[in-house]
C-alpha positions, 0 to 999 in steps of 0.5 A, a space after each residue: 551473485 552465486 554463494 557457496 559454502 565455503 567458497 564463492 566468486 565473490 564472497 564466502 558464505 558460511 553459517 554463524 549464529 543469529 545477532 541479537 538487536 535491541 530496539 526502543 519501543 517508544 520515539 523520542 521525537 517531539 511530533 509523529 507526522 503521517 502522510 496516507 499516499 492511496 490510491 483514489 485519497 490521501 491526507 496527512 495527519 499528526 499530534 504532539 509526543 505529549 498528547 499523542 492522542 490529539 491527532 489533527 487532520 488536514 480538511 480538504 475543500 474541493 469548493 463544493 464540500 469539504 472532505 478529509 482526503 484529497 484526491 491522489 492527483 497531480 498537476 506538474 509543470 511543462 517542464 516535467 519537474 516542477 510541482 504545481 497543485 495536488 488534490 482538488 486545486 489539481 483537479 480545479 487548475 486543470 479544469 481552468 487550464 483546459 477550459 482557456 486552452 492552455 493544458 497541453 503542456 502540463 502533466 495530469 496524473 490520478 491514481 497512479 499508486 496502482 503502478 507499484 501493486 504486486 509489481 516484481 519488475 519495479 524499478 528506479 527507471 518506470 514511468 507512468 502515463 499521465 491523462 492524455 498518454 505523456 510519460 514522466 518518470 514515477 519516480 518523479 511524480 510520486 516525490 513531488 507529490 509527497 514532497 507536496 503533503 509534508 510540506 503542507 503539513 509542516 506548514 500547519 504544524 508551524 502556523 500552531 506554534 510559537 516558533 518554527 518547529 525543526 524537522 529532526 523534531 518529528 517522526 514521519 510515517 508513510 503507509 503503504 499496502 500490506 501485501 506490498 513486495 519490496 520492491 514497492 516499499 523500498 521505492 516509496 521510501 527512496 521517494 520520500 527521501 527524494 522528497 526531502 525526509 531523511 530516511 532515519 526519521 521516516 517509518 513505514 506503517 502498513 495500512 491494515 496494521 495502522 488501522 488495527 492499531 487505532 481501533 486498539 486505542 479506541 478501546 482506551 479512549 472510549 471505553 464508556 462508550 455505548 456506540 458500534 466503536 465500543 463493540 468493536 473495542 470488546 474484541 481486543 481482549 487478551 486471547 481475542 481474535 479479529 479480522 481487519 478488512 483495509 477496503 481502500 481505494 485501489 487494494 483490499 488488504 486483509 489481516 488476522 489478528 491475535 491479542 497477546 497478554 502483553 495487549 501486543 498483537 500477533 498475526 495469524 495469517 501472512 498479510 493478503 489481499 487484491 485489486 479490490 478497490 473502490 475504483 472498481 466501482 468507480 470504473 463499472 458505473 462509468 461503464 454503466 454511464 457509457 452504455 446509456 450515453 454511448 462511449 464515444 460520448 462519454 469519451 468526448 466529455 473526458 477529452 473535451 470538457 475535463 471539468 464536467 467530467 471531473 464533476 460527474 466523477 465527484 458526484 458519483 464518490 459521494 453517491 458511493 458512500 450512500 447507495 444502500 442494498 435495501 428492500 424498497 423500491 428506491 432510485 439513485 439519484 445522480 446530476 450529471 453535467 448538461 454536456 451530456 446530454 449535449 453532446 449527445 444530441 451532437 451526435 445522434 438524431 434519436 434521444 437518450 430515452 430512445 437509447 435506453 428503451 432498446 437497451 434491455 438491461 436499462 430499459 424500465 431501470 433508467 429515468 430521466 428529471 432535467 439534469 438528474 439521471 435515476 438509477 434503480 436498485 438492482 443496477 447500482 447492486 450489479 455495480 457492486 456486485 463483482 468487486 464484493 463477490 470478489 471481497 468475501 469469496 477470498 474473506 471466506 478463505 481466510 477467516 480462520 477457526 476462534 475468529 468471530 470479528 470482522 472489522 472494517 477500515 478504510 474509505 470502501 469500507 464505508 460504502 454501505 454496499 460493500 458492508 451489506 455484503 460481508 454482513 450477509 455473507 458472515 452472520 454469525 460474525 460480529 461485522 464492525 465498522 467503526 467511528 471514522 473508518 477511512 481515517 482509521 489508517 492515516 491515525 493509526 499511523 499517526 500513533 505507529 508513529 510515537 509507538 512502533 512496536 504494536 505487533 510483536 509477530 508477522 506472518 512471512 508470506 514467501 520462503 526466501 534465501 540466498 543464491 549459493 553453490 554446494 558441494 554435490 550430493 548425488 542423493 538430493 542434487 540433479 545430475 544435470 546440475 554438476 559442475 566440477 570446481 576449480 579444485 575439481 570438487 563436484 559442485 552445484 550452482 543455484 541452490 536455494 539457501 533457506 532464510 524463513 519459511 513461507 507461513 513462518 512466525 517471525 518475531 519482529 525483533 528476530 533475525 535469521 541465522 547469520 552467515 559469514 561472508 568476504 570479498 575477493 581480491 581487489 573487491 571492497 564489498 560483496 552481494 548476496 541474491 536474494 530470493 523469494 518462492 511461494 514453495 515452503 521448501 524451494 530446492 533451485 533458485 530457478 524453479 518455477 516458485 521463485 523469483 528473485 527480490 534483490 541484492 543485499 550489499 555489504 561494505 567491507 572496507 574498515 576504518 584502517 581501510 583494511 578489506 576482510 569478511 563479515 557476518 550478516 543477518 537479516 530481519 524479517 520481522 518489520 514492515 521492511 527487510 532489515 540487515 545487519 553486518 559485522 566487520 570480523 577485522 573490529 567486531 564493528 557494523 559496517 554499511 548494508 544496503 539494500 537494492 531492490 530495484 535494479 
């Protein structure tokens, strides 16, 4: 809805000064409770507000191994809402219901995180495609499968203690992508309340800030240590500035920091990244399996015998963790499912060896042992090699001057070859990787949740502001965008009220200047659109910059049910937007709420 100094068609907008808000720094909850939702993993942790530092985390068995993620999958019911298993029991259930033929019913969904990437046209009504092309809506999947972990969690939680241990009790933490839009963020916190976690009690943790913020409490738990751990601690001196690299399974978030006086953290550079994961790879070497078998064949195992598939799938996720960039002469080593080989001989009168041996870029580069297929180095380094040239190209342009650090977090980050990459490419870098890298996040956010404010600046990485009307002024307005008022007044519409500058330090604890705005007769509450551009100094909320983000919707109806105006502010300075609203009929808050998804 248009603004315009003065006076709107739905509300009055003029400037006041900033509100100041104070905040505690420490949670008085008895637990912190964090679940990390990726995109390939996810797990929960927690620990106790009086031994914040025992973080206990969920083991996983997949029935083959243990591991302490699970994999993002979901298993629903035929009728589309009830919740049937998550992780490994998910991938096990489906298996047995397609071997007994029962599956086709059933929801099937993996890695449907990506959905929210970089997504400006999120909204409460998107759906996701499940394994075999049937649609529910995200929403749905996403809370159930949420409400799966917290539960799992509040169980384990419950089975240590003597008596059961109230949810008001504890501080949820839910992380997401630091180079997430609003959009994303406001749609996981809607889905974790759908999930049954009241939204006072839950925090947003960004994964790359979680990270930095557990490698930061290393250096106080370990300090003695004589390890890679106590190398990566030294670089959190005051003064100190590092890089932290969150290699996930879907996106690579990446984040400059600077270590304050006070051991708060600053950050150099707005948060960035891409769709750099470690399904990147995932999905190249089902391409390389595809050119020895043929796709169909491949395509066949995936449709037909989902079991299989799904073992060659975990075959490779261990395999990815140890294939190394090394001088030797040495061979990846996988078991492939017989089926393969199966169907393979099903369908052609020639053998896979044929296949390979007219192929030039597999021939001499893939062998056979019974149910073991060998893969040389230089095939499983060109793997890689598109995803980590993607990696350091945009590391390169963001490392900055007085940053010798980089450190990596994240379960990608523990693939030797991606680690291989940035330490080749940044030699005079110190290049760490620490104790537990892909647990960095889900502890870090454990600790977020017992102490909140670790940062102390953000980097804003888009100017935004209001939608308003201005009178005219010929020296900086377009003609072609004069309209007369009601009042016959020129006027212009659409002009971009300025709120934070792109590249703008933000404190977290700071608003914006506030504005002062009303209703008009008959209304009890009035919007403001605001909008987001990647130009430091947008002029029209229609140039080719700017996109618009949502509605801010402040109610202006008092407790004497009288409807007047009120003064707004909002803070950008948090892992979400924040408003803040007050009546001028009382000097009292009155209800803001955000709308960024419709």
């Amino acid at each position: 809805m248009a603004l315009s100094k003065g006076q709107v068609d739905r509300a009055a907008l003029s400037k006041k000064k900033p509100v100041k808000v104070s905040e505690k720094k420490t949670s008085t909850k008895l637990v912190a409770a964090a679940i990390d939702f990726g995109t390939a993993f996810s797990g929960w942790a927690y620990s106790m507000h009086n031994d914040k530092n025992a973080i206990i985390c969920k083991h996983w068995n997949s029935g083959t191994h243990i591991s302490l993620k699970a994999p993002t999958t979901v298993l629903i019911q035929p009728d589309g809402k009830t919740f049937d298993a998550f992780g490994y029991d998910a991938e096990n259930r489906y298996a047995n219901l397609f071997y007994n033929k029962e599956h086709a019913p059933y929801y099937y969904f993996q890695q449907f995180k990506m959905l929210l990437y970089n997504n400006k046209t999120l909204t409460r009504k998107a759906r996701l495609e499940d394994a075999h092309g049937k649609r529910l809506l995200a929403k749905t999947v996403f809370s159930l499968a949420i409400k799966y972990l917290k539960d799992d969690l509040l169980s384990a939680i419950n089975i240590s203690l003597t008596s059961p241990m109230s949810e008001s009790d504890i501080q949820w933490v839910l992380t997401v992508p630091a180079i997430w839009n609003f959009r994303a963020k406001q749609f996981m916190r809607e889905c974790a309340v759908k999930a049954g976690i009241k939204s006072k009690d839950l925090r947003i943790a960004l994964e790359p800030e979680a990270a930095s913020l557990y490698c930061k409490q290393l250096e106080i738990n370990k300090k003695q240590q004589e390890s890679s751990t106590s190398q990566c601690l030294s670089t959190f001196e005051p003064g100190s500035q590092y890089v932290i690299v969150d290699a996930g399974g879907g996106t690579v978030d990446i984040i400059v920091h600077r270590v304050n006086e006070d051991g708060t953290l600053t950050e150099i550079s707005a948060a960035n990244g891409g769709d750099w994961g470690g399904t990147c790879v995932d999905r190249a070497f089902m391409s390389l399996v595809s050119e020895v078998y043929n796709k169909e064949v491949v395509k066949i195992l995936k449709d037909e015998h989902i079991g299989d598939y799904i073992d060659l799938l975990r075959e490779l996720e261990i395999k990815k963790r140890t294939i190394s960039s090394v001088a030797d002469k040495s061979k990846l080593r996988l078991k492939v499912p017989v089926k393969l080989n199966a169907i393979y001989e099903s369908k052609y009168t020639n053998k896979v060896t044929d296949n390979i041996s007219q192929n030039r870029k597999l021939n001499g580069r893939v062998t056979f042992e019974t149910d073991k297929i060998f893969f040389d180095q230089k095939l499983m380094e060109g793997i890689f090699e598109p995803t980590t040239r993607k990696i350091v190209g945009h590391l390169k342009q963001v490392v900055s001057k007085g940053t010798d650090t980089i450190i990596m977090v994240g379960g990608f980050s523990e693939s030797p070859m991606l680690l291989n990459a940035i330490q080749d490419a940044f030699k005079d870098y110190k290049v760490i990787l620490p104790a537990e890298a892909g647990l960095s996040v889900l502890k870090g956010a454990v600790l977020y949740g017992h102490e909140r404010y670790d940062i102390s600046i953000r980097v804003s990485p888009y100017t935004y502001g209001f939608k308003i009307r201005e009178t005219f002024d010929p020296a900086i307005h377009d003609k072609g965008r004069m309209y007369v008022g009601h009042d016959g007044t020129p006027m212009v519409r659409g002009v971009f009220a300025k709120l934070i500058q792109k590249n703008q330090n933000i404190p977290v604890d700071s608003n914006t200047e506030g504005y002062s705005a009303g209703c008009l007769a008959g209304e009890t509450s009035f919007d403001l659109k605001l909008f987001a551009s990647t130009d430091p100094d947008p002029m029209y909320v229609d140039d080719s910059s700017c996109f618009e983000v949502g509605r801010v919707i402040v109610d202006c109806k008092d407790n004497d049910g009288k409807v007047g105006s009120a003064n707004i502010s909002l803070k950008f300075g948090g892992t979400e937007v924040e408003a803040r609203a007050v009546l001028k009929s009382n000097g009292k808050l009155t209800k803001t709420t955000f709308n960024f998804l419709d």
